[in-house]
Backbone as CSV, one residue per row, in Angstrom:
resi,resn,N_x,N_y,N_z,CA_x,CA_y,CA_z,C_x,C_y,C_z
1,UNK,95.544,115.999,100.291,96.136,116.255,98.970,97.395,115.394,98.842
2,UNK,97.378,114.250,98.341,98.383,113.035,98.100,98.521,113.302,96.870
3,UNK,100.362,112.665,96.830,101.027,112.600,95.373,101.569,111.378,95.321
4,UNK,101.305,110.221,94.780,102.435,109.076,94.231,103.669,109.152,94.024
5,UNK,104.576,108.571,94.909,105.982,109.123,93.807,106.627,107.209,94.372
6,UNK,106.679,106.952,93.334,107.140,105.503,93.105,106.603,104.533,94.303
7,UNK,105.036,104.685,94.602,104.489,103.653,95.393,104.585,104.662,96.844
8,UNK,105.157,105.741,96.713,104.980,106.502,97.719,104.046,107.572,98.185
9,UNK,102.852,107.742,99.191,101.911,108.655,98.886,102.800,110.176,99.992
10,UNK,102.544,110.941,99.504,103.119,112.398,99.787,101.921,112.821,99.841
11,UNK,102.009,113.474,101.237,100.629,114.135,102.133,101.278,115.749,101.362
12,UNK,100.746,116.317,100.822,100.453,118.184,100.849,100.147,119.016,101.773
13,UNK,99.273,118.696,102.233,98.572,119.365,103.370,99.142,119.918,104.045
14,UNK,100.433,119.384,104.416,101.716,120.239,104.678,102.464,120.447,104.088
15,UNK,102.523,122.022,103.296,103.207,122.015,102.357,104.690,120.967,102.366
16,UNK,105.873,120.910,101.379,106.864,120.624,101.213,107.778,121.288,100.528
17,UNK,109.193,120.864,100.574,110.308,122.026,100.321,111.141,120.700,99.074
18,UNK,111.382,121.632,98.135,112.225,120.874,96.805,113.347,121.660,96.951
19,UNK,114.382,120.753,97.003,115.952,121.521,96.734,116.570,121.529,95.455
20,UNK,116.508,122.328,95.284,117.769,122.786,93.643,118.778,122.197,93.542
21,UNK,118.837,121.147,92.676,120.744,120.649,92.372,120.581,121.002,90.433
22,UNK,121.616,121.864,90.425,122.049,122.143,88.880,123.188,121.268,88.652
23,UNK,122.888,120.976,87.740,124.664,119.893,87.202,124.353,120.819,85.291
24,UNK,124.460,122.147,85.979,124.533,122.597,84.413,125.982,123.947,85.059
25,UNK,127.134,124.092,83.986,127.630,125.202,83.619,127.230,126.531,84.184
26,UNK,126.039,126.941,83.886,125.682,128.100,83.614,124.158,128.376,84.217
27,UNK,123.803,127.702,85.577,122.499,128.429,85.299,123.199,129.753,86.356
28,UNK,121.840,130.361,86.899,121.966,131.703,87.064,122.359,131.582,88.348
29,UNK,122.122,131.360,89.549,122.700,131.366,91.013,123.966,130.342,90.917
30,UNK,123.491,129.023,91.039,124.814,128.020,90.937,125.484,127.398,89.792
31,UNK,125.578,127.904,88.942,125.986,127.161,88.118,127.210,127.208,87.825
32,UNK,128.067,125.626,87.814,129.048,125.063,87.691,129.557,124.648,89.206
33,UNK,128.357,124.434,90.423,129.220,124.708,91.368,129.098,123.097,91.964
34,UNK,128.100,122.659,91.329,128.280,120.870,91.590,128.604,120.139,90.284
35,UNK,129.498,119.647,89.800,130.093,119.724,88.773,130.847,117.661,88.951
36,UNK,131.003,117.516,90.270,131.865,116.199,90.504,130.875,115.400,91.321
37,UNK,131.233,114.078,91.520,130.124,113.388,92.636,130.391,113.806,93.973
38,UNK,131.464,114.273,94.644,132.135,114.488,95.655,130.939,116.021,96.014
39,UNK,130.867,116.784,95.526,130.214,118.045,95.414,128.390,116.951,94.927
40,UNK,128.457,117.047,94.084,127.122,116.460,94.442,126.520,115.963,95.502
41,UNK,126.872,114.966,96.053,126.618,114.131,97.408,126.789,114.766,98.222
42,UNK,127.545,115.553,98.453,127.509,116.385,99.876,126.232,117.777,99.969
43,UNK,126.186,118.066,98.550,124.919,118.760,98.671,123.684,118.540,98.786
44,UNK,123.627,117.271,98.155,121.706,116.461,98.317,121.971,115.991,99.554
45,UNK,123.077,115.105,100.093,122.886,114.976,101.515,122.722,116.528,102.404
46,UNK,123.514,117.208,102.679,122.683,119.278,103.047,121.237,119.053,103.146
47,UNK,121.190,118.886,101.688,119.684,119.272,101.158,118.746,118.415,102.028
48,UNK,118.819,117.301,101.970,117.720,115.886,102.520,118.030,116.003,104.500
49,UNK,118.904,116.298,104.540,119.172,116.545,106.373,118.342,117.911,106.757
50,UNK,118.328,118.773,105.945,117.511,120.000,106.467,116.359,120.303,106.058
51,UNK,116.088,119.335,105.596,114.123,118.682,105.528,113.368,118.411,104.096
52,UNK,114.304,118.408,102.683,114.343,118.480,101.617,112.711,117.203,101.541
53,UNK,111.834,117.476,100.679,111.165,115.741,100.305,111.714,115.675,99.265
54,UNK,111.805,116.635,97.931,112.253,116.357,97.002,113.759,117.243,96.371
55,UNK,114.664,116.660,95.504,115.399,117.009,95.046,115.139,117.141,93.303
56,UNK,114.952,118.130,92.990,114.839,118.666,91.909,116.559,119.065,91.010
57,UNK,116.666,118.208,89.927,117.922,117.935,88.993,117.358,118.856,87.624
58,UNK,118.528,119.695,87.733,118.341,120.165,86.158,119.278,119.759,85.941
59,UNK,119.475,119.889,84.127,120.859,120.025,83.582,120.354,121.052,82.237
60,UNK,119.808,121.652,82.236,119.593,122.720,80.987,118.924,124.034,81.532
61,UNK,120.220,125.111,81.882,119.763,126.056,82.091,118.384,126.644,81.501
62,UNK,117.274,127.245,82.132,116.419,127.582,81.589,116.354,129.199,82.102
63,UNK,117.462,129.983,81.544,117.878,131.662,82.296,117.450,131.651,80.718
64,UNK,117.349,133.269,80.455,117.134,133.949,79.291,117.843,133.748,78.313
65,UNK,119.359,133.775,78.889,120.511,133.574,78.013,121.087,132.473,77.746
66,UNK,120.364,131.605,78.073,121.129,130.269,78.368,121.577,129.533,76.964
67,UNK,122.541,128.811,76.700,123.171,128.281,75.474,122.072,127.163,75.192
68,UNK,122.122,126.887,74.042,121.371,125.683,73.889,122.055,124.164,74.387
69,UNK,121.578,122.877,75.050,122.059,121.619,75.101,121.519,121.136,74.161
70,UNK,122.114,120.121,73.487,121.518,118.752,72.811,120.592,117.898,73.868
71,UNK,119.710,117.229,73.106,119.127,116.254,73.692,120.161,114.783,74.791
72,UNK,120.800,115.213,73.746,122.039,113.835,74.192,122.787,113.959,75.244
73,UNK,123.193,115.570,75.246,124.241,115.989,76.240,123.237,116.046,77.747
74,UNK,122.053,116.473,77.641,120.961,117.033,78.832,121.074,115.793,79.357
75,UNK,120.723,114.578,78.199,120.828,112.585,79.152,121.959,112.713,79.694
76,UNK,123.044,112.880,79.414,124.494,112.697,79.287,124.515,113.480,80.713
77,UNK,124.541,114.100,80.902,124.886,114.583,82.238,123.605,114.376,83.493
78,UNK,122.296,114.015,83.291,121.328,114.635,84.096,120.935,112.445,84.606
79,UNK,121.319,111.477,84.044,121.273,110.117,83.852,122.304,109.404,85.206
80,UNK,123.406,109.853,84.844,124.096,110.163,86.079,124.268,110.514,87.096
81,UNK,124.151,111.382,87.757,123.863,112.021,88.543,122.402,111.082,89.165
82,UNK,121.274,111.216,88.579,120.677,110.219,88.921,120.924,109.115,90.039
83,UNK,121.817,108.107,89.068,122.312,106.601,89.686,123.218,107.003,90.737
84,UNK,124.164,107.875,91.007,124.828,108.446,91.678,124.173,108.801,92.908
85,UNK,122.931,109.836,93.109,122.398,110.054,94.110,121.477,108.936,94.867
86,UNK,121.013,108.085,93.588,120.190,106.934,94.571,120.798,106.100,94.927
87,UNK,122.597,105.805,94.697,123.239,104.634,94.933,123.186,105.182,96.371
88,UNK,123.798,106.337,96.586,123.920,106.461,98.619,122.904,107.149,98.940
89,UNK,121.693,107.401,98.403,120.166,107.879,99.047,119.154,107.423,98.388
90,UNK,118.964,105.932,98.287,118.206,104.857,97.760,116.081,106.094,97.709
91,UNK,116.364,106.235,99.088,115.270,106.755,99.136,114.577,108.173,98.456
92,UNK,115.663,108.758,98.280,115.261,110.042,97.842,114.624,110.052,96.485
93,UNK,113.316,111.538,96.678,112.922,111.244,95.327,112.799,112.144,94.446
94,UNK,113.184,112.519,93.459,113.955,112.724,92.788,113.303,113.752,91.454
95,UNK,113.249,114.702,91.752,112.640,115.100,90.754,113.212,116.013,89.322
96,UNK,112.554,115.800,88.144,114.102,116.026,86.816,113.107,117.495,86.108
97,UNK,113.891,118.409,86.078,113.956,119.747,85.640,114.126,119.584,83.846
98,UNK,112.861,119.155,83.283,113.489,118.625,81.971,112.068,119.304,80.611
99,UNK,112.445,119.984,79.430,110.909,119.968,79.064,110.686,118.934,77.609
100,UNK,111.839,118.097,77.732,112.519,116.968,76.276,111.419,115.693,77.287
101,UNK,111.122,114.988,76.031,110.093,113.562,76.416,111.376,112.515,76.688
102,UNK,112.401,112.525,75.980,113.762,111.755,75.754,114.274,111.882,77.285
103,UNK,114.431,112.993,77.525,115.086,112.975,78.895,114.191,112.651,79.685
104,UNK,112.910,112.543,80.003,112.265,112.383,80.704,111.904,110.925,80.997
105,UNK,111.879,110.148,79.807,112.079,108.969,79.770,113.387,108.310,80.239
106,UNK,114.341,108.775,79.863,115.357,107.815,80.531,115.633,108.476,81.759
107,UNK,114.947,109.342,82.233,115.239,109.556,83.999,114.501,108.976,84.721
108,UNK,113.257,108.590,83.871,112.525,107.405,84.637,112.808,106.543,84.863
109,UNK,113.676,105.766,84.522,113.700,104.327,83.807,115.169,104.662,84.444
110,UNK,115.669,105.083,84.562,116.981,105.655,86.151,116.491,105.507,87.237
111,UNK,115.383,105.953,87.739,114.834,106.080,88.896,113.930,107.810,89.369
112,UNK,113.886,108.068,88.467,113.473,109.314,89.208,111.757,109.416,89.147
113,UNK,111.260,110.623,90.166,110.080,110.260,90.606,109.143,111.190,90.113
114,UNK,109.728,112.317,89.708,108.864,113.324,89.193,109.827,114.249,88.008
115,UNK,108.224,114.472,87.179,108.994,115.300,85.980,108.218,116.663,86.180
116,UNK,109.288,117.931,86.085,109.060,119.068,86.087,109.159,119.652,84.959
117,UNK,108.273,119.930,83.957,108.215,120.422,82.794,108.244,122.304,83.031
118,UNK,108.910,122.865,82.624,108.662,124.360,82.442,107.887,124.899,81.235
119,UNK,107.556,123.432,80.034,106.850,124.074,79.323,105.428,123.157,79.119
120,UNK,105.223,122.446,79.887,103.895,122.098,80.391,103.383,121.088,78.846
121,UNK,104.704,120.446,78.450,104.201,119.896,76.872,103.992,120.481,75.890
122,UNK,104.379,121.926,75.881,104.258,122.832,74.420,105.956,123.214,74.105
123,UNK,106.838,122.379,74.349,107.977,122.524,73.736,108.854,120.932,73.454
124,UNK,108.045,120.191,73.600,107.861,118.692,72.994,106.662,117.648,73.031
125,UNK,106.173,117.679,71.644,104.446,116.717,72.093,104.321,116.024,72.701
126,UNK,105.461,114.769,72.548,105.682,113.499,73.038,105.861,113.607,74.953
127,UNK,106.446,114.504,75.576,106.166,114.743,77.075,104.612,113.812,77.642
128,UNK,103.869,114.507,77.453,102.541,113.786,77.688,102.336,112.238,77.846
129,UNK,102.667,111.687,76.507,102.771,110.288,76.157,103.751,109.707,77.330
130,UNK,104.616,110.300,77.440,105.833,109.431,78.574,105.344,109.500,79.943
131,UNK,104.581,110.657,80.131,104.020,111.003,81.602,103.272,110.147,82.164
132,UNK,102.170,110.196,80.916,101.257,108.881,80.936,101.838,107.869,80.617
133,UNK,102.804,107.223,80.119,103.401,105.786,80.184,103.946,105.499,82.090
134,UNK,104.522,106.201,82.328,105.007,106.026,83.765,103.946,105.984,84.939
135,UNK,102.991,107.036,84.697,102.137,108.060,85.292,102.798,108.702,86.586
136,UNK,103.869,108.529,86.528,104.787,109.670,87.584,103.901,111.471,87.943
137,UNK,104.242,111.476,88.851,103.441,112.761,88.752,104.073,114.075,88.450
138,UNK,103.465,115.148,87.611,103.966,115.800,87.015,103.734,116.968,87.175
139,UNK,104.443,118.206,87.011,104.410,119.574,87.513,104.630,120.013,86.079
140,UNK,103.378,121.284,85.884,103.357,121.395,84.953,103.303,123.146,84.812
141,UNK,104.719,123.735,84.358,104.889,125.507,84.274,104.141,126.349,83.082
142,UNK,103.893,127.447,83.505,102.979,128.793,82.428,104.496,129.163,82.263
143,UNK,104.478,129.045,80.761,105.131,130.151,80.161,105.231,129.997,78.982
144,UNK,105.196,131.110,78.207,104.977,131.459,76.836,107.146,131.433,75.887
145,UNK,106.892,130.607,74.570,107.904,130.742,74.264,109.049,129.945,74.591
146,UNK,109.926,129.921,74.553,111.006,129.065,75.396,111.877,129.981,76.060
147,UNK,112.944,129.366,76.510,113.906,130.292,77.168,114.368,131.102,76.944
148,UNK,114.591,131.201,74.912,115.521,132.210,74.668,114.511,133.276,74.144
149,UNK,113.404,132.856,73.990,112.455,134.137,73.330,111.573,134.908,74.855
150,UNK,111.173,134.182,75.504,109.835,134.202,76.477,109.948,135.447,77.433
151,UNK,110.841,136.469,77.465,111.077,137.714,78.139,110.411,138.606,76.956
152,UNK,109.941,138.413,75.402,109.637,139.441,74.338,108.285,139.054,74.106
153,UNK,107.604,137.968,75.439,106.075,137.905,75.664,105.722,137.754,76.494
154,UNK,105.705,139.158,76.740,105.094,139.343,78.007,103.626,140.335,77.846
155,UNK,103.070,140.346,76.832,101.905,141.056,76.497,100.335,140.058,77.141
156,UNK,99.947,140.609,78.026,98.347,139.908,78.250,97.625,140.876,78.612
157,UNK,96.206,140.541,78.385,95.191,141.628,78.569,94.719,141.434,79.986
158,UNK,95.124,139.681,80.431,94.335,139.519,82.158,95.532,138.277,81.824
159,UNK,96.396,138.561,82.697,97.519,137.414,83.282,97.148,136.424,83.986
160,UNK,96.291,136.722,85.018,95.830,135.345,86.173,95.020,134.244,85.456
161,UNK,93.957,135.630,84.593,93.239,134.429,83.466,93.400,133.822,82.707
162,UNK,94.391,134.195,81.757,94.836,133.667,80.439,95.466,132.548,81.394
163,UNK,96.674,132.445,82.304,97.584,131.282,83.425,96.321,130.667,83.586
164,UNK,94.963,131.134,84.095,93.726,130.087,84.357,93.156,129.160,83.334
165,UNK,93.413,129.527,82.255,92.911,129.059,81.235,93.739,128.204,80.321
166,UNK,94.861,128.996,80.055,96.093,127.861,80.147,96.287,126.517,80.843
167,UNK,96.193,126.515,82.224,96.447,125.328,82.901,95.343,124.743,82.834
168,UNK,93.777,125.184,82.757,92.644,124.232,82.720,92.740,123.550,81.266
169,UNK,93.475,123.898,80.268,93.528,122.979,79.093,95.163,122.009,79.339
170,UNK,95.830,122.661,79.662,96.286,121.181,80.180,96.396,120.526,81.053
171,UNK,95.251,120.447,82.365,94.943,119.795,83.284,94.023,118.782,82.121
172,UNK,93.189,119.347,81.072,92.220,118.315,80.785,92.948,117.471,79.660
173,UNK,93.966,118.005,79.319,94.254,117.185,78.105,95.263,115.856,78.978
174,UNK,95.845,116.261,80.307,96.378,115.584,81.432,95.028,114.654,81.675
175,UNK,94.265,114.765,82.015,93.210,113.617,82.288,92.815,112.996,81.764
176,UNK,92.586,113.360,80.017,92.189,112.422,78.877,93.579,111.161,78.638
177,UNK,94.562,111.260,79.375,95.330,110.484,78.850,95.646,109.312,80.252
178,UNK,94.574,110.327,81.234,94.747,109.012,82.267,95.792,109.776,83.195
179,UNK,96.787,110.607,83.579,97.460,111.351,84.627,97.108,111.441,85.552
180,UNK,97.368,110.870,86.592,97.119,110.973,87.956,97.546,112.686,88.971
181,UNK,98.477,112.590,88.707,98.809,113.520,89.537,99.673,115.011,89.220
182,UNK,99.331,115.781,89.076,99.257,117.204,88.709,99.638,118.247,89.446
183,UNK,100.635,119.028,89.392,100.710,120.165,90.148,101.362,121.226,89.258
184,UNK,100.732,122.409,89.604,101.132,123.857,89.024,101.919,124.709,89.043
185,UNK,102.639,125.130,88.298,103.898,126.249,88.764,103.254,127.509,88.247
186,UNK,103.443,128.825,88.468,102.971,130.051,87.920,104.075,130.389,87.155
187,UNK,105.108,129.677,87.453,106.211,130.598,86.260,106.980,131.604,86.690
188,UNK,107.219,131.917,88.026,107.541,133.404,87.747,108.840,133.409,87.286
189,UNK,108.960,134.847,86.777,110.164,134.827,85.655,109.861,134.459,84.275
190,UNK,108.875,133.771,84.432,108.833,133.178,82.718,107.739,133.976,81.876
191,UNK,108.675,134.654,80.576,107.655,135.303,80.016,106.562,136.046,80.960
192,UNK,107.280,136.998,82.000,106.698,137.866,82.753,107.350,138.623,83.559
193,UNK,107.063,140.275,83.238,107.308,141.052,84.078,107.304,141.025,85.314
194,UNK,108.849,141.810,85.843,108.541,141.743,87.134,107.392,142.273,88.038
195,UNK,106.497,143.025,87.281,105.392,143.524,87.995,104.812,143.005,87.557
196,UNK,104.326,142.042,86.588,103.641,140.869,85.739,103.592,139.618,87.558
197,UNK,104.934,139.159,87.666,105.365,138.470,88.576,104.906,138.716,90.006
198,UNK,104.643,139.888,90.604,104.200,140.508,91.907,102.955,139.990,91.318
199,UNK,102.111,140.430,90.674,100.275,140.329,90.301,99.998,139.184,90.268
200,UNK,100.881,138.569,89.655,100.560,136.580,89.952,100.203,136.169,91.111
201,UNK,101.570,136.860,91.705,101.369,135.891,93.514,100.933,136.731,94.589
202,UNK,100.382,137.983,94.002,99.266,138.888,94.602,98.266,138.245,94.525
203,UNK,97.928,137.346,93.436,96.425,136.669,92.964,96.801,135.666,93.102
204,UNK,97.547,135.141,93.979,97.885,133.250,93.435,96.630,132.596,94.161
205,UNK,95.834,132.930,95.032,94.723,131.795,95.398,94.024,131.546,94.684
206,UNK,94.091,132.555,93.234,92.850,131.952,92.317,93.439,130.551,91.979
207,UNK,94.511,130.197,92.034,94.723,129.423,90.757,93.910,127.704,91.863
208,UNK,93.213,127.723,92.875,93.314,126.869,93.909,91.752,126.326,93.356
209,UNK,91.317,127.362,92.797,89.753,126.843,92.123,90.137,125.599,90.905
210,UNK,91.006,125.463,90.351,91.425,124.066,89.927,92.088,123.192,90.461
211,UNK,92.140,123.009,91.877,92.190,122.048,93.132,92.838,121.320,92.774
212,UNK,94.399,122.010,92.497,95.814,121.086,92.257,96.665,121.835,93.157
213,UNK,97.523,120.793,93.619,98.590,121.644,94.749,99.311,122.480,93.604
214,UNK,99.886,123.528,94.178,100.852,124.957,93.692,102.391,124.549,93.840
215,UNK,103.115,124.784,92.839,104.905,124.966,92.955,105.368,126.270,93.113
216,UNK,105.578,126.501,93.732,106.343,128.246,93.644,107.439,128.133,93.631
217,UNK,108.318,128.421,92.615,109.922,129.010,92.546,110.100,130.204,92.023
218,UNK,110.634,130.792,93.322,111.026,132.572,93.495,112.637,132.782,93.889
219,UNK,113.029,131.438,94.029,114.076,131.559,94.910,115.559,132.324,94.193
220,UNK,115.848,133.493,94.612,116.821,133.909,94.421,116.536,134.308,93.409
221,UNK,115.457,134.978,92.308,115.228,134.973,91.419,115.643,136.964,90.854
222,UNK,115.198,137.654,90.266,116.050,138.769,89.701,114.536,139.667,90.172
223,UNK,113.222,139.121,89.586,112.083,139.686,90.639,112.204,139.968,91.764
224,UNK,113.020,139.668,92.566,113.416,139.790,94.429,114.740,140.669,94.071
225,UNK,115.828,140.412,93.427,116.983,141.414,93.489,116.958,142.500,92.897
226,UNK,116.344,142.544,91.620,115.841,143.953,90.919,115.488,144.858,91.780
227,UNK,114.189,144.180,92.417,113.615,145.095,93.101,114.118,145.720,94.510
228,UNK,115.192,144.586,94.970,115.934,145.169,95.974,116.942,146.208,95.648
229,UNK,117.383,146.049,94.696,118.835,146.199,93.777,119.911,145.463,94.738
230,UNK,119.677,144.457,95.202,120.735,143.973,95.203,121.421,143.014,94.119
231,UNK,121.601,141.985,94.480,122.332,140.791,93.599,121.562,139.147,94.023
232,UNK,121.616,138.389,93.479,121.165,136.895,93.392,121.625,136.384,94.727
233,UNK,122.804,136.024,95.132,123.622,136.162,96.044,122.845,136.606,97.424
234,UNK,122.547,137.737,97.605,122.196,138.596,98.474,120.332,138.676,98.704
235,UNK,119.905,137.857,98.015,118.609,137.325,97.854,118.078,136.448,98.329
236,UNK,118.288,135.649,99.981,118.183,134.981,100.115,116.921,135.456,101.519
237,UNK,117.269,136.896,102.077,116.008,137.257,103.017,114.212,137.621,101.842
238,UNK,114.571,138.024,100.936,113.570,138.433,100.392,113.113,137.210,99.673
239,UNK,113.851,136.218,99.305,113.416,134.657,98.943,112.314,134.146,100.289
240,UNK,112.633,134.267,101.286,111.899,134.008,102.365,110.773,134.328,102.541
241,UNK,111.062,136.122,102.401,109.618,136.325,102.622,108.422,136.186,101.821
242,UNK,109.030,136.331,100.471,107.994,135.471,99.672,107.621,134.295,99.687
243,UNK,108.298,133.513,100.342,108.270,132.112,100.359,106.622,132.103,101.042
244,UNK,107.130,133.174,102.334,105.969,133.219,103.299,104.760,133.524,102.988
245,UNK,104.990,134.631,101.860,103.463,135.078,101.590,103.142,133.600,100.473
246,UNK,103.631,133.165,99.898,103.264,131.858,99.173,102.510,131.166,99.693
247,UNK,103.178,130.499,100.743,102.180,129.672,101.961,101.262,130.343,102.270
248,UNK,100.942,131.500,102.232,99.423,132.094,102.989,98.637,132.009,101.733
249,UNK,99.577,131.947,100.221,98.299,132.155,99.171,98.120,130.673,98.636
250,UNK,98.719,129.965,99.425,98.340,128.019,99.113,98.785,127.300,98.610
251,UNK,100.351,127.849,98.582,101.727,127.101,97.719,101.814,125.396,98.671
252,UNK,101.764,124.586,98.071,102.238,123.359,98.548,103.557,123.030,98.480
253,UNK,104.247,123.157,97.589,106.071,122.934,97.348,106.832,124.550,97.176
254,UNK,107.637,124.384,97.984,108.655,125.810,97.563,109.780,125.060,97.145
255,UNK,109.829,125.900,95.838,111.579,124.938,95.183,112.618,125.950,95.380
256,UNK,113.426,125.430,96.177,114.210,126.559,96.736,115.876,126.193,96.664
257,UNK,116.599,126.975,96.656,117.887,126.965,96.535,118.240,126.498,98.142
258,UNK,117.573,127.514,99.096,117.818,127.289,100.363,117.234,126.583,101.290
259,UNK,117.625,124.877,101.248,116.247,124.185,102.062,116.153,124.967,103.462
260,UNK,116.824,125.132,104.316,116.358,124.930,105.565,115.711,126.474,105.801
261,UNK,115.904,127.287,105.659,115.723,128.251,105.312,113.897,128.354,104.831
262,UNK,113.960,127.404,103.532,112.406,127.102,103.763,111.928,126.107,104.492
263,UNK,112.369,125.120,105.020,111.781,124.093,106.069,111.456,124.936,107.119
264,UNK,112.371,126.225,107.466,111.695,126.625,108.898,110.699,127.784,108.371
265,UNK,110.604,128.077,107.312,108.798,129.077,107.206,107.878,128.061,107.006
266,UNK,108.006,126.542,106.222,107.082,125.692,106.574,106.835,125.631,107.890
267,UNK,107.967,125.250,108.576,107.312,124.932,110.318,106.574,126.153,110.859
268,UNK,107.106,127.393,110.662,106.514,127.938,111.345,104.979,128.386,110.961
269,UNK,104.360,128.790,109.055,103.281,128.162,108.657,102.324,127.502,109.254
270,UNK,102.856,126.126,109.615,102.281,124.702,109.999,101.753,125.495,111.298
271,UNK,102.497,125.776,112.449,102.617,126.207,113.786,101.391,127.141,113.747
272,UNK,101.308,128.239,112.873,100.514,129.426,112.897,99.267,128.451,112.696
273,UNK,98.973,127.625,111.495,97.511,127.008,111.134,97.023,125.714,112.127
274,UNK,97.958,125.335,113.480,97.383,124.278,113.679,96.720,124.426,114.756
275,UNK,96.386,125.785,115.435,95.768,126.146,116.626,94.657,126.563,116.054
């Protein structure tokens, strides 16, 4: 299970770990806490030393509450950062937390290697068109609504199916345009109950019958602290263990706040399946 990422093939087969860098204000665990290049760089370097393949850049909170950005401001901060991280980690690759075709385009054309859509091309048409202009490979999220509505739809009659049926229309409308490379997020959190959220990744091997690697991001998420009652913060053992049951239900990437943390349930994963 190979992914392209700028002439680069990325084996799956063992899963891989994406690290979180926010350069937004306000998202929900870190936000505002890499804010300078000094703080930037020292965190993607963290990140890439404790086994990171990819670094995943937002700049537009996508929490419930989150303020709206301009198109301009999301370039404006997320363009940067960019040139910044590949000037002293040429290699790293780079993936942009974006669901605007605008931003997605000029993070290409920056350098970056993958676009992570949370709304899978139903919250800008033009996404598609740019995907396929680059053919970068693309991760593509279930969720209903956008950020500020998508917690007031959470109504389905069969969740795994409707997510099955969902992603098989835009896996195909992804192939009619020529897309190479494809991978799935379930969303959790998005436009879904937290017991909506358990039933997903209770059932996540179905989603493997459309034979695209899986994204799972759980990390630190309010599904794990709710249910603990703890706090975001304090979410970092129960991030794990889901991490773990992920890998048993056929997650290829965990996007995680905490690389090493998930580099060592990959290893140990790997360890359990290679005897």
């Amino acid at each position: 299970m190979l992914i392209n990422c700028k002439g680069q093939l990325i084996d799956l087969s063992i899963p891989k770990v994406m690290g979180i860098l926010n350069v937004t204000p306000n998202s929900f665990f870190d936000g505002g806490k890499y804010s300078n290049e000094d703080e930037i760089i020292s965190q993607v370097d963290k990140m890439l030393s404790e086994g990171a393949t990819f670094i995943d850049i937002g700049a537009y909170s996508s929490k419930p509450s989150a303020e709206f950005v301009t198109e301009q401001e999301e370039i404006d901060r997320i363009v940067p950062a960019i040139e910044l991280i590949l000037n002293h980690f040429p290699e790293a690759l780079l993936s942009i937390d974006t669901f605007r075709a605008e931003v997605a385009n000029a993070s290409i054309e920056s350098g970056a290697a993958i676009i992570n859509d949370i709304a899978a091309g139903e919250l800008d048409d033009k996404m598609f068109d740019v995907i396929a202009k680059y053919n970068v490979p693309y991760i593509m999220m279930h969720m209903r609504g956008n950020p500020q509505t998508m917690q007031s739809l959470t109504q389905y009659e069969d969740i795994v199916k409707e997510m099955l049926f969902y992603f098989s229309e835009k896996v195909k409308k992804a192939r009619s345009l020529g897309i190479n490379d494809l991978i799935l997020d379930p969303g959790f959190g998005f436009a879904k109950t937290t017991d909506q959220n358990y039933e997903v990744m209770q059932k996540m091997e179905l989603f493997n019958v459309l034979e695209l690697p899986v994204l799972v991001g759980i990390s630190r998420k309010s599904m794990i602290y709710k249910t603990l009652n703890n706090t975001a913060q304090e979410a970092l053992n129960g991030t794990t263990f889901l991490n773990t049951i992920a890998l048993t239900k056929g997650a290829k990437i965990l996007r995680v706040h905490d690389v090493k943390e998930a580099t060592e349930c990959v290893t140990l994963f790997d360890k359990m399946n290679s005897k």
